[in-house]
N, C-alpha and C positions, 0 to 999 in steps of 0.2 A: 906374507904376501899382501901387495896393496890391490884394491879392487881398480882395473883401467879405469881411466879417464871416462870414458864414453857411458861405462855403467855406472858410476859415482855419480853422471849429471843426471839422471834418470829420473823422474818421480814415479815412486812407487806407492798402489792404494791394494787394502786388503779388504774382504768380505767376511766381518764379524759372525758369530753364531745367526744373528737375527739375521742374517741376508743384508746387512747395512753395507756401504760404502765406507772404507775410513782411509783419508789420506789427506794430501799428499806426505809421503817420506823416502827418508834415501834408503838407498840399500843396505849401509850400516845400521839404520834403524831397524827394518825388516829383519837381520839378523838378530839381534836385542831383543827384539820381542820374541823371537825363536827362542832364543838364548834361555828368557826368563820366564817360559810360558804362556806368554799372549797367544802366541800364535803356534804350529805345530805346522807336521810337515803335510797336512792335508788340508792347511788352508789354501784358500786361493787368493792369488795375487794375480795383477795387474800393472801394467804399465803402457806407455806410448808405443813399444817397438811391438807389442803382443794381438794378435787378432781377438783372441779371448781370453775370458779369466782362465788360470793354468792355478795350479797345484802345486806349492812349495815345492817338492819332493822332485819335479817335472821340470823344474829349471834351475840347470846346472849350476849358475853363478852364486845362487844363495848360499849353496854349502860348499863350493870349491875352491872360497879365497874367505880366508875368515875375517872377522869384522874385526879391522885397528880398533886398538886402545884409544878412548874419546881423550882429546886434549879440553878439561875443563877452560882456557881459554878458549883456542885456537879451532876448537873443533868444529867443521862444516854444518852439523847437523846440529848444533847449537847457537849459531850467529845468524840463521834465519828463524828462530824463532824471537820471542816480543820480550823474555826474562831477561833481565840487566843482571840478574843475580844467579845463575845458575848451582845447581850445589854439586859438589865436590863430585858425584858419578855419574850426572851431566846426563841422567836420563828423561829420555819422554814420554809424556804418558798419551797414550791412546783415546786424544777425544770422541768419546762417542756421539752417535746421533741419535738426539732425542726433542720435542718439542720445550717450544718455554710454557713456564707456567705463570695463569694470570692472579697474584692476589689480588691486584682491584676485582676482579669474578668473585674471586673467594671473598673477602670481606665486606663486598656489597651486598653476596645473599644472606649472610648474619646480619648485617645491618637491617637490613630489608625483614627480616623473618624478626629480631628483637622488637622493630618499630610495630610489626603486625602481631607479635605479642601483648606488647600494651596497650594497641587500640582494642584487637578483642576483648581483652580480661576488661576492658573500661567500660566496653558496651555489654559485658553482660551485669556487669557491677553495676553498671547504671540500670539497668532493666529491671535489679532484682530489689535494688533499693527503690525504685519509682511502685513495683507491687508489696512492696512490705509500705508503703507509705498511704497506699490506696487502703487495703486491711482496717490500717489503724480508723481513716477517716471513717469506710464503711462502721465501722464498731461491731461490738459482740454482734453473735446469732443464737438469742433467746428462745429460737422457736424449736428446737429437740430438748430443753429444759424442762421439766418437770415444775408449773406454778408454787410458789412458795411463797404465803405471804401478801401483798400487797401487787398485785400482776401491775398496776401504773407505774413502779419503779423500775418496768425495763424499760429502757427505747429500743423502741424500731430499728431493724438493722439497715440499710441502704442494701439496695440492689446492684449486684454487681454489674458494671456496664461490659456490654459482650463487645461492641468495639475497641475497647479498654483495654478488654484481656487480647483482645486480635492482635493490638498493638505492640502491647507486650513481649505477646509471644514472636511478634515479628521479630522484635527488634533484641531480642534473644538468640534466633534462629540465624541472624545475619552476625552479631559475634562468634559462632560457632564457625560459622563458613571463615569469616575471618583466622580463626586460630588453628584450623586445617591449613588454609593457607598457608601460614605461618610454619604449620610443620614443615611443610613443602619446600620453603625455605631453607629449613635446620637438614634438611634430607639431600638437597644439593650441596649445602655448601660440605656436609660432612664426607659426602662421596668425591664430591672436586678435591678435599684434606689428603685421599686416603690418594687421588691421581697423581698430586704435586709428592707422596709421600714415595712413591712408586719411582718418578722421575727422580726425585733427588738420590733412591738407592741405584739407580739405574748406571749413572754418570760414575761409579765410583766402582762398577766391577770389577775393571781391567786392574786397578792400584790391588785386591786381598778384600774386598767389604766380606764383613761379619757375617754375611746375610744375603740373599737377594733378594731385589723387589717384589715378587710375589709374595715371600713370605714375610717381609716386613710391613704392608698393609694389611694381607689375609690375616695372619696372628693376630692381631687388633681386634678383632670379630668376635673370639673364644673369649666367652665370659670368663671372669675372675682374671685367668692367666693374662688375659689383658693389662691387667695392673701392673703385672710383672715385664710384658713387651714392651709398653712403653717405654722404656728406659732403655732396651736394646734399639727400638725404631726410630727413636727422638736420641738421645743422649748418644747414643753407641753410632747414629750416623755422624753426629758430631767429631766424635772421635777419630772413628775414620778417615773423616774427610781432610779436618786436620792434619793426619800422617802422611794421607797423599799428598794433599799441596805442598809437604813440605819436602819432599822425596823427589818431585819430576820438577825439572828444570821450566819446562811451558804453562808451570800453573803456581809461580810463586809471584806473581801480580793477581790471582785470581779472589774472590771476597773470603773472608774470613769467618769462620762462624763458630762463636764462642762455645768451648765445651762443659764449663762452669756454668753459664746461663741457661743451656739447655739441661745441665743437673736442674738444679735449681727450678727450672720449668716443667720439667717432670715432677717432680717430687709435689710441686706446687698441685698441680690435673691431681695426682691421684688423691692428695691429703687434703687439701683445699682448693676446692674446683672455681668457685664464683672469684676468686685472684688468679688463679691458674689458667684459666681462660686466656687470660691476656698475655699469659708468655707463652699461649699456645699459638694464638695470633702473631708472637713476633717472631717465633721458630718455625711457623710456616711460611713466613715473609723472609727469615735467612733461606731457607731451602729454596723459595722460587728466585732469590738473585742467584744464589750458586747456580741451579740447575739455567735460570738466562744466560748466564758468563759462558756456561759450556756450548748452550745450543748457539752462541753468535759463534763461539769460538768455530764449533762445529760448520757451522754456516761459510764462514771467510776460507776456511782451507777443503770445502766442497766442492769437483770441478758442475761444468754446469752440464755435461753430458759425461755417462762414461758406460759400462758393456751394461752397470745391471740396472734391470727394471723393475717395476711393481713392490719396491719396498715401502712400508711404512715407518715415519717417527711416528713413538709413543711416549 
């Protein structure tokens, strides 16, 4: 049986686990994701004709006319979406809502905490080299020495100047504050890594991810075994990501992010950190374009009222 006319034009939107909004789609979609597990028969749906959100199970048309074979041309609920290339089962995936993430934030607090690195470590180097230099001038202190000899052959030591030492110690005590700072720096930007790291597992539940978000940042935490997450958090989202985009129809324009680089950038963090840095830097700059493609994508097929309230992106 074909679904009427009148319910085929319909957009339909569903209420993810988190209380989100996800839509719009047709009612052959809505079955599809029935079909495949997205959704169940205790989700709730909505649409135009409905006063409130209802429950799969609660309206009749979901299950009473089953969902046509997708025509990979021809098929309605693929010529409105933006892929020129759909693949052969012409499915779609369920953009989730989530925020974007900023790496100009991220890699301006490393920047900012590197910089205040090297000025602290300079001004105390400086401080400690300006009192080893004072020392030598003042010279030896003869006077807990036991006389030996010929007592004219010492000289006199120089007194130490107590605004000298004030100084010193001032300007010691002000590198210190600096490189507290500094951590302060390293302490945001590493907590902003672990946000953007949450978000990008976020976006990829609905495709099978490996993992979920929670426990792809949290694992990072547990010493040692950390060494070993890495590679499932970084590398293994790679992967995934990969298989999705290459599966749904709506996200084969979406960015690409290499799964060999992200090897390669793991292995680098865990065996050689001071290079590894830097593909650490560039695999949290893929994960924030991925995770922006989705929140715009998210964003454009969002209506701009609909039944539910009080939800958050995260």
């Amino acid at each position: 049986m074909t679904t009427p006319k009148g319910m085929s034009d319909k957009q339909w939107y569903y209420s993810d686990p988190e209380n989100q909004e996800q839509g719009p789609f047709s009612i052959e979609e809505i079955r599809q994701f029935i079909a495949e597990g997205i959704l169940t028969r205790q989700s709730f749906l909505w649409h135009d004709g409905l006063t409130t959100w209802t429950a799969a199970h609660k309206i009749p048309e979901i299950f009473t006319n089953p969902a046509p074979a997708p025509d990979p041309v021809n098929s309605t609920n693929l010529s409105k979406r933006t892929s020129r290339k759909p693949d052969p089962e012409g499915k779609t995936f369920p953009v989730p809502s989530v925020k974007k993430s900023s790496f100009g934030l991220f890699i301006t607090s490393y920047l900012i905490a590197f910089f205040l690195l090297a000025v602290g470590l300079l001004i105390i180097f400086s401080a400690s080299a300006n009192n080893a230099r004072d020392e030598r001038e003042r010279g030896p202190d003869f006077s807990q020495i036991e006389e030996v000899g010929n007592p004219t052959d010492k000289s006199a030591p120089q007194k130490e100047d107590p605004h000298r030492l004030s100084e010193l110690k001032s300007q010691t005590m002000v590198g210190i504050g600096v490189l507290i700072a500094c951590g302060f720096g390293f302490i945001f930007g590493g907590i902003y890594s672990y946000i953007i790291l949450f978000r990008a597992w976020k976006i990829i539940q609905a495709g099978g991810a490996r993992t979920t978000p929670g426990k792809a940042a949290g694992l990072l935490l547990v010493p040692i075994f950390n060494f070993y997450w890495i590679f499932v958090a970084y590398y293994g989202w790679a992967i995934d990501w990969t298989r999705i985009r290459s599966s749904y129809s709506n996200l084969m324009n979406a960015p690409r992010a290499s799964s060999g680089t992200f090897l390669a950038g793991s292995i680098l963090i865990v065996l050689f950190f001071p290079i590894g840095v830097f593909f650490f830097f560039w695999i949290i700059f893929k994960m924030c374009i991925v995770t922006n493609h989705m929140a715009s994508a998210y964003a454009l097929s969002r209506p701009l009222s609909r039944g539910l309230t009080g939800t958050k992106d995260y």
